[in-house]
N, CA, C and O atoms as a GROMACS GRO file, in nm:
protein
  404
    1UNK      N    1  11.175  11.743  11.525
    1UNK     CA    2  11.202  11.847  11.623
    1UNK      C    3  11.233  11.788  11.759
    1UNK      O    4  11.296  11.858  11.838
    2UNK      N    5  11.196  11.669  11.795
    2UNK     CA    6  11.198  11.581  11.917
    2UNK      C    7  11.152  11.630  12.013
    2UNK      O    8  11.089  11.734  11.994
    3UNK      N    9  11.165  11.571  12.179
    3UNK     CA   10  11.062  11.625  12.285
    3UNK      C   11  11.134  11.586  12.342
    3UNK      O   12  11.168  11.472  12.372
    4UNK      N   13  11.183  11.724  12.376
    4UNK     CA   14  11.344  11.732  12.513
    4UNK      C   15  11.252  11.674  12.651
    4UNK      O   16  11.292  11.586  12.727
    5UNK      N   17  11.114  11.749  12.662
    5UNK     CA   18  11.041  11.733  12.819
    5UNK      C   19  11.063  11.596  12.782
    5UNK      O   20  11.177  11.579  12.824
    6UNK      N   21  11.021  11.468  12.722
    6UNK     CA   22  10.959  11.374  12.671
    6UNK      C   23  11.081  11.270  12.683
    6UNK      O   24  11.058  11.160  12.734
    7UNK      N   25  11.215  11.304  12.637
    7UNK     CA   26  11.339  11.238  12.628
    7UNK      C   27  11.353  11.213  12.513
    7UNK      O   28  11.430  11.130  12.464
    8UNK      N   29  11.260  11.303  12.444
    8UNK     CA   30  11.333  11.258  12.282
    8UNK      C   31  11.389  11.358  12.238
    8UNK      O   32  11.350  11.475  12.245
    9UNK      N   33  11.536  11.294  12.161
    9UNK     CA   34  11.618  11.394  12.142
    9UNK      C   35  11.558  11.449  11.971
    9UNK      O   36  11.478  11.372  11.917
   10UNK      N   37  11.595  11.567  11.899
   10UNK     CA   38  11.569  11.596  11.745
   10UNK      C   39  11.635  11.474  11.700
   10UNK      O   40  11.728  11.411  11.752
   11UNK      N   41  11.565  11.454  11.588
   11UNK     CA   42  11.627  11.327  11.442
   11UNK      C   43  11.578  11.205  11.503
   11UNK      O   44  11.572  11.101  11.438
   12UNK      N   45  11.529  11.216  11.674
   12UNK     CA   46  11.484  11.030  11.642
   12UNK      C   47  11.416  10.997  11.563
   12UNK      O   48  11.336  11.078  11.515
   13UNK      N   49  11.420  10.876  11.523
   13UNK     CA   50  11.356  10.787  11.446
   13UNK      C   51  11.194  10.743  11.464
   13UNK      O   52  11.162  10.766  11.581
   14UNK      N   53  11.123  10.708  11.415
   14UNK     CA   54  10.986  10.675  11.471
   14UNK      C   55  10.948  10.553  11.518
   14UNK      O   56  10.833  10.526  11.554
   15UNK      N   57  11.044  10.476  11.519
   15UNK     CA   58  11.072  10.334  11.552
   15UNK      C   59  11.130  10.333  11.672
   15UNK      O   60  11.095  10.247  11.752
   16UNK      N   61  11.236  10.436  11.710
   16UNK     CA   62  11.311  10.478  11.825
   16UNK      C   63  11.199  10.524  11.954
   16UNK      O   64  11.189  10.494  12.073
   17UNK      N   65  11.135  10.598  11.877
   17UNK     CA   66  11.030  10.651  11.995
   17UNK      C   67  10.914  10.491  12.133
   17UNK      O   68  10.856  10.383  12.126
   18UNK      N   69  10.939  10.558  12.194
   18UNK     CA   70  10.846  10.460  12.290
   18UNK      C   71  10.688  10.419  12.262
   18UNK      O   72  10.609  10.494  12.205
   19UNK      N   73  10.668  10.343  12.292
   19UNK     CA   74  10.489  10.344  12.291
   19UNK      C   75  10.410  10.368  12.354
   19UNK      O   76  10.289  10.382  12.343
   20UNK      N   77  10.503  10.373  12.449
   20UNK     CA   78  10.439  10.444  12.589
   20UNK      C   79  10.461  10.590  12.554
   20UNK      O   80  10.432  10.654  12.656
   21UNK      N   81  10.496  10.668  12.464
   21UNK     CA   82  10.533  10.787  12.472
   21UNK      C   83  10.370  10.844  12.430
   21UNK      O   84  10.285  10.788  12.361
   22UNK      N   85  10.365  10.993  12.510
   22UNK     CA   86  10.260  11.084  12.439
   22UNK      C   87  10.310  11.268  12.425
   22UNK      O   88  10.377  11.352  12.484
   23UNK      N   89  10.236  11.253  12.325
   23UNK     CA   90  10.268  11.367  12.274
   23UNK      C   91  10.246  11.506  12.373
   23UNK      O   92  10.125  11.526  12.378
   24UNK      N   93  10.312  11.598  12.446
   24UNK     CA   94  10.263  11.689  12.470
   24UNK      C   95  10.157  11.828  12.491
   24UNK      O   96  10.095  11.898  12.571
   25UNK      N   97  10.197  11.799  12.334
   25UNK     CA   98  10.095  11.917  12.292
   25UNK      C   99   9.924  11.890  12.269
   25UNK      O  100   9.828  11.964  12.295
   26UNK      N  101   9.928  11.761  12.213
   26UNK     CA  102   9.767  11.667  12.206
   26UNK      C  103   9.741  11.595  12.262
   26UNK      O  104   9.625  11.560  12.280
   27UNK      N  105   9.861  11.535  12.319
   27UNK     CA  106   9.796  11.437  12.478
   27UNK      C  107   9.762  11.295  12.427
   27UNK      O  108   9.719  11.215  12.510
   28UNK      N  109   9.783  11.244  12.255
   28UNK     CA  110   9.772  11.114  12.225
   28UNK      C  111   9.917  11.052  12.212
   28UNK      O  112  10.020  11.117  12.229
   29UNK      N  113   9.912  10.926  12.183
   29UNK     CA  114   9.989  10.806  12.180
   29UNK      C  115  10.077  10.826  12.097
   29UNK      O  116  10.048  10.915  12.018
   30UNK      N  117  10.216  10.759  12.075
   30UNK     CA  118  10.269  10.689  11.898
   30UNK      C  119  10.164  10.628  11.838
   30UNK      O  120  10.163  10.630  11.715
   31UNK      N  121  10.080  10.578  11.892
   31UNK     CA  122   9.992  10.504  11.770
   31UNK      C  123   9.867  10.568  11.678
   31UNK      O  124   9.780  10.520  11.605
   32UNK      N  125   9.906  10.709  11.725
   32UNK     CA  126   9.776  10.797  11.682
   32UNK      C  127   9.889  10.860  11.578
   32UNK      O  128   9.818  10.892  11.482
   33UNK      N  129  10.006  10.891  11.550
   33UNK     CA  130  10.103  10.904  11.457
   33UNK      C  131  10.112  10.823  11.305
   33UNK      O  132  10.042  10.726  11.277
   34UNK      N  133  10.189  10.870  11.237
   34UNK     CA  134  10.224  10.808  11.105
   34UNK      C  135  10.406  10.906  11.065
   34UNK      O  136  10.431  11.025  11.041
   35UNK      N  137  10.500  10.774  11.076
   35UNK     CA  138  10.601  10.813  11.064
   35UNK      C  139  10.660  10.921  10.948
   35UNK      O  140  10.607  10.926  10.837
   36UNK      N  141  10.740  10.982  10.972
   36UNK     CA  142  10.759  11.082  10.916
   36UNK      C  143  10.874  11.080  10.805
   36UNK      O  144  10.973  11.037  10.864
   37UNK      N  145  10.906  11.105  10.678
   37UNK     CA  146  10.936  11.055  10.570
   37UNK      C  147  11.072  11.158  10.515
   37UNK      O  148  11.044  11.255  10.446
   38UNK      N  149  11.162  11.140  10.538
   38UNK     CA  150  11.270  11.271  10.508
   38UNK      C  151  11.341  11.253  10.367
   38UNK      O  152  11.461  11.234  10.344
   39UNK      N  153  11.237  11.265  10.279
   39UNK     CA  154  11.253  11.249  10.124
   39UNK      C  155  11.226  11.343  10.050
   39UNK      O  156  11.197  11.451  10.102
   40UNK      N  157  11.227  11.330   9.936
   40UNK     CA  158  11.194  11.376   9.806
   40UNK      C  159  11.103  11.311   9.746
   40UNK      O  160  11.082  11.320   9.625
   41UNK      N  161  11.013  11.206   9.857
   41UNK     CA  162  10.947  11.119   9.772
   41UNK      C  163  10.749  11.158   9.879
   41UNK      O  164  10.747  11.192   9.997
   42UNK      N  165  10.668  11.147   9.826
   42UNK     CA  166  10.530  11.172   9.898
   42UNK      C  167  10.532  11.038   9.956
   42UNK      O  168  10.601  10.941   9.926
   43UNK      N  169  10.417  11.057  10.073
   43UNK     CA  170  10.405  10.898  10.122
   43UNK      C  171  10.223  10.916  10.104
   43UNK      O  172  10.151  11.002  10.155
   44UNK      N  173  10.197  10.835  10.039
   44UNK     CA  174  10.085  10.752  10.012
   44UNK      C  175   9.977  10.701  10.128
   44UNK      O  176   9.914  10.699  10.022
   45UNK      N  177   9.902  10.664  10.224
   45UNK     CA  178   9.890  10.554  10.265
   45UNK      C  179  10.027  10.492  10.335
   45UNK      O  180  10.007  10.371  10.343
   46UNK      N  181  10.093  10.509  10.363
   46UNK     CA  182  10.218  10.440  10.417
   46UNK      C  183  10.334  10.373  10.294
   46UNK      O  184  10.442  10.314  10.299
   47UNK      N  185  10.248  10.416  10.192
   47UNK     CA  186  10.318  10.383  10.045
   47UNK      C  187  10.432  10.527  10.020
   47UNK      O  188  10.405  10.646  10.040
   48UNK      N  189  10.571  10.463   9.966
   48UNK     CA  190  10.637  10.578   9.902
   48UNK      C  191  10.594  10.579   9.802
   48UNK      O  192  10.585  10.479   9.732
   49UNK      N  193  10.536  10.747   9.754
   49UNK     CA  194  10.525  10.716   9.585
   49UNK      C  195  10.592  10.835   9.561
   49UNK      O  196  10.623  10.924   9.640
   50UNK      N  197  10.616  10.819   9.389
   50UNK     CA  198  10.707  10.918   9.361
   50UNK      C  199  10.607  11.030   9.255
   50UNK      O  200  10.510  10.991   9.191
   51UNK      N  201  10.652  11.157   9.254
   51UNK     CA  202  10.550  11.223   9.185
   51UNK      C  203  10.608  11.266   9.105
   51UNK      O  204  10.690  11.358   9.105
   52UNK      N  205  10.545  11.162   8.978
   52UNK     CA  206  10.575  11.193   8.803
   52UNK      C  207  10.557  11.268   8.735
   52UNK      O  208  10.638  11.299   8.648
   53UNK      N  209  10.431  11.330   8.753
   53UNK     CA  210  10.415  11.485   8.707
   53UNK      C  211  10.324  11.549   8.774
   53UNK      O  212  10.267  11.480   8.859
   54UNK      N  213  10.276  11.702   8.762
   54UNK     CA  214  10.238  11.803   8.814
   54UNK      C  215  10.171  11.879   8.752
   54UNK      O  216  10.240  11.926   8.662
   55UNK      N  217  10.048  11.928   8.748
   55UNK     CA  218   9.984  12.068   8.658
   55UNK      C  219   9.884  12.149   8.779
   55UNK      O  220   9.806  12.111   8.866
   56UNK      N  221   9.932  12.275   8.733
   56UNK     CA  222   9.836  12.346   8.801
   56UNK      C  223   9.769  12.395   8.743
   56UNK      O  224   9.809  12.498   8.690
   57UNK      N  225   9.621  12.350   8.716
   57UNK     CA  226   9.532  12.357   8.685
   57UNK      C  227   9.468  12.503   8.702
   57UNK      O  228   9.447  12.571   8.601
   58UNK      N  229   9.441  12.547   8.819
   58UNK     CA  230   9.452  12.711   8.834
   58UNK      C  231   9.490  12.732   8.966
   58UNK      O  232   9.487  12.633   9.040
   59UNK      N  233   9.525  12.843   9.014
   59UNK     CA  234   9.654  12.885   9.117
   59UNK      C  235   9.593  12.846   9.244
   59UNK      O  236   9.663  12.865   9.344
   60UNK      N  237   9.477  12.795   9.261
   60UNK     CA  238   9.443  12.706   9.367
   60UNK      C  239   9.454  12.522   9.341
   60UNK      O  240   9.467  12.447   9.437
   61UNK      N  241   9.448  12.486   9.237
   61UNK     CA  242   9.435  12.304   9.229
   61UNK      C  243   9.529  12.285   9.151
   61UNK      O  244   9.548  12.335   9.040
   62UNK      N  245   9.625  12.169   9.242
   62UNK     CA  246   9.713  12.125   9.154
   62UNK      C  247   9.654  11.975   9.146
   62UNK      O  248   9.573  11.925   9.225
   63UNK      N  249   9.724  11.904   9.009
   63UNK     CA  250   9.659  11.804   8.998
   63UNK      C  251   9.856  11.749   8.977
   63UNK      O  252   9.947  11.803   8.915
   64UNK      N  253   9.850  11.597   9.077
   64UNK     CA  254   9.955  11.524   9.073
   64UNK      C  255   9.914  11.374   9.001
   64UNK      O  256   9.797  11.341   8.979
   65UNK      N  257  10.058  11.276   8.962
   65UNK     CA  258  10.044  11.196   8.925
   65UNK      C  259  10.169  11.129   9.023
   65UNK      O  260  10.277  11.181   9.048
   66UNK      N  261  10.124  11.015   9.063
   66UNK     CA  262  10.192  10.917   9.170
   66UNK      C  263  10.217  10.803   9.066
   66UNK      O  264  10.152  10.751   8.975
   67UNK      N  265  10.342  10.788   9.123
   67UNK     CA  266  10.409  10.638   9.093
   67UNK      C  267  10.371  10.582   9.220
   67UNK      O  268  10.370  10.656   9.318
   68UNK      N  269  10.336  10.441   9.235
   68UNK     CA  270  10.358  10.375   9.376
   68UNK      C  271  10.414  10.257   9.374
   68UNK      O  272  10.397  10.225   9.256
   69UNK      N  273  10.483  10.149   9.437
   69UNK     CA  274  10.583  10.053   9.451
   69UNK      C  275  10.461   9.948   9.446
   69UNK      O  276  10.471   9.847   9.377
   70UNK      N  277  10.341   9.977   9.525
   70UNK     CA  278  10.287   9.881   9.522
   70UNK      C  279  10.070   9.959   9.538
   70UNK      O  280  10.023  10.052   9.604
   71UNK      N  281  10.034   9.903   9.483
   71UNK     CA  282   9.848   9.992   9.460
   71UNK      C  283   9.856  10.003   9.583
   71UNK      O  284   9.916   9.941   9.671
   72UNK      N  285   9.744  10.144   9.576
   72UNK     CA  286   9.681  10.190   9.712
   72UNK      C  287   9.580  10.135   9.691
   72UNK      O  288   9.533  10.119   9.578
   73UNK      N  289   9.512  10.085   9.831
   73UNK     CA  290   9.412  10.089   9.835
   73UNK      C  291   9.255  10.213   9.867
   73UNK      O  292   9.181  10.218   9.966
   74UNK      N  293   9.254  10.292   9.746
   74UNK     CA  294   9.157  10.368   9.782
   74UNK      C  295   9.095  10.413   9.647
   74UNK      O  296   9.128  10.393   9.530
   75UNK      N  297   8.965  10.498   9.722
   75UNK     CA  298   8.887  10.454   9.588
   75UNK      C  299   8.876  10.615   9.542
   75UNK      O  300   8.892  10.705   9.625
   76UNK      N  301   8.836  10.647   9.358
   76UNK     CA  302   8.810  10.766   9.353
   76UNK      C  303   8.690  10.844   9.454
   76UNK      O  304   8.583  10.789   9.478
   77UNK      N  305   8.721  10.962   9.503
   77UNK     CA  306   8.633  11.023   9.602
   77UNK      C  307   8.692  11.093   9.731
   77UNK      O  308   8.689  11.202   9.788
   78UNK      N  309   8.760  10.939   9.747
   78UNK     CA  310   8.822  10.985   9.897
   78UNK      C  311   8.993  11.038   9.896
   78UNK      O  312   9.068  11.033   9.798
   79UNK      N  313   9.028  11.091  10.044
   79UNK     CA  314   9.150  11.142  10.039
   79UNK      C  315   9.243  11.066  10.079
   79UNK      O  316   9.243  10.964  10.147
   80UNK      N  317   9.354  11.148  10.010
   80UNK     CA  318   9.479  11.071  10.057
   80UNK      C  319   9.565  11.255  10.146
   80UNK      O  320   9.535  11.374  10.136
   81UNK      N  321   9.624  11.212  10.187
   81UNK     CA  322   9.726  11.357  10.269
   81UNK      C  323   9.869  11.315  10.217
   81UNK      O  324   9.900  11.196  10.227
   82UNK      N  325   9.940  11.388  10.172
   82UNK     CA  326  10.073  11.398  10.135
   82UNK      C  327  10.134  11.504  10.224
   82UNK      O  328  10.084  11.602  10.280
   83UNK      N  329  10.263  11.452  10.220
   83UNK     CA  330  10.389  11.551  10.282
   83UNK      C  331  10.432  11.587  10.125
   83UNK      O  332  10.412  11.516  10.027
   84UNK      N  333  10.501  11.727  10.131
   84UNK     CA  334  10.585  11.724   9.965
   84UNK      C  335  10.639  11.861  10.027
   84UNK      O  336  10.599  11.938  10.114
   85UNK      N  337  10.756  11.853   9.933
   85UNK     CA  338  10.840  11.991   9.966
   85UNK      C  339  10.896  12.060   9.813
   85UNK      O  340  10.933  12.007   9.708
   86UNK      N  341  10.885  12.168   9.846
   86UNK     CA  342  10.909  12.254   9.782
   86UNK      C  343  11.026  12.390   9.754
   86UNK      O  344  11.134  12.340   9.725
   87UNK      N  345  11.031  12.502   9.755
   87UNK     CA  346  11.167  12.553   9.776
   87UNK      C  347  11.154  12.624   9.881
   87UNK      O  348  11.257  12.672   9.928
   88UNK      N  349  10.997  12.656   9.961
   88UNK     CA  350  10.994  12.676  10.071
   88UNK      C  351  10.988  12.610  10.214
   88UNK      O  352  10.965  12.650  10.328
   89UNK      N  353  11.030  12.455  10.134
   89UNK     CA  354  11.056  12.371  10.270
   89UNK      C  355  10.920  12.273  10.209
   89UNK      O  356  10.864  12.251  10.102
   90UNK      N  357  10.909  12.233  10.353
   90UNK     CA  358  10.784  12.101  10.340
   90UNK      C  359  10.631  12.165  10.405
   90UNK      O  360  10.594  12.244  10.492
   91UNK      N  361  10.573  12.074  10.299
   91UNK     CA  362  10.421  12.134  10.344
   91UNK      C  363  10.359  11.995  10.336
   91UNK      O  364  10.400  11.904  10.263
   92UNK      N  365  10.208  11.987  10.457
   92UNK     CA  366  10.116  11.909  10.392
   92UNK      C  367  10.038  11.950  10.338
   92UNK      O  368  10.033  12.073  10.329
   93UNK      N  369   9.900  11.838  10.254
   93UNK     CA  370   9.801  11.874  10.184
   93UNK      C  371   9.704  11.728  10.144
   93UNK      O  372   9.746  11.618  10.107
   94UNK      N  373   9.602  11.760  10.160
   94UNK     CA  374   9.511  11.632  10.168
   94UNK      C  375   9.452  11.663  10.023
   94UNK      O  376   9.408  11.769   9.979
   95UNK      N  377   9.463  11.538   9.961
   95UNK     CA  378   9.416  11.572   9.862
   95UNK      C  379   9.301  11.471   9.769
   95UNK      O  380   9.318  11.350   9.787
   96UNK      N  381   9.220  11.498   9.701
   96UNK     CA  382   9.100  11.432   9.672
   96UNK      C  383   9.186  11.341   9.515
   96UNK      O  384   9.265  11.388   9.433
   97UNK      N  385   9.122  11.187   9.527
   97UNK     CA  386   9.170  11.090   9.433
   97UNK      C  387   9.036  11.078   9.321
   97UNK      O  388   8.924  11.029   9.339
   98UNK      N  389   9.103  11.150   9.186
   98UNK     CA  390   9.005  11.150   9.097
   98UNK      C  391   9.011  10.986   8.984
   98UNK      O  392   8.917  10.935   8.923
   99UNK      N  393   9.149  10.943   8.993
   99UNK     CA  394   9.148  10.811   8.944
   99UNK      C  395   9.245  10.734   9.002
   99UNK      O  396   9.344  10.801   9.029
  100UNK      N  397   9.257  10.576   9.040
  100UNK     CA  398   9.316  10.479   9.086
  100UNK      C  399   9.374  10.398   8.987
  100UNK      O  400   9.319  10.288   8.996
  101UNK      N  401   9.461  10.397   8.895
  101UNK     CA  402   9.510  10.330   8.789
  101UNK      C  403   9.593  10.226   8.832
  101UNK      O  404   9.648  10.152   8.751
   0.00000   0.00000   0.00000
């Protein structure tokens, strides 16, 4: 969306952005950020992974399966947050890791 007050125009890059830059609306840094991913693919941990399959378990829990390029490091218990889109656009969702294969 970029930050006209800020000098950033829409579509910069996250690499483009300053480090000196802060966010408006929360008042933190780029370094309180995690770049933003304009795929078809979830990001992991800073990992692209790709999502192999899907069940919804019941109309509240879906349960995913990740490909990743390279292991996450994390353990069953804790969360991971995904970006993923759908036909209503993109959503996030933090989600609990029941196995690390």
């Amino acid at each position: 969306m970029g930050d006209p007050d800020g000098g950033l125009a829409p579509g910069t890059k996250f690499d483009e952005i300053p480090d000196s830059w802060v966010c408006p609306v929360c008042g933190v840094t780029k370094t309180s950020f995690v770049p933003y991913y304009d795929t078809q693919t979830a990001v992991a941990d800073g990992y692209i992974s790709n999502v192999s399959s899907y069940v919804m378990l019941t109309k509240d829990v879906l349960e995913l399966t990740l490909q990743t390029e390279s292991p996450l490091d994390i353990l069953p218990g804790q969360y991971v947050s995904l970006t993923l889109k759908d036909f209503d656009g993109e959503f996030s969702r933090s989600y609990s890791v029941v196995e690390n294969k």
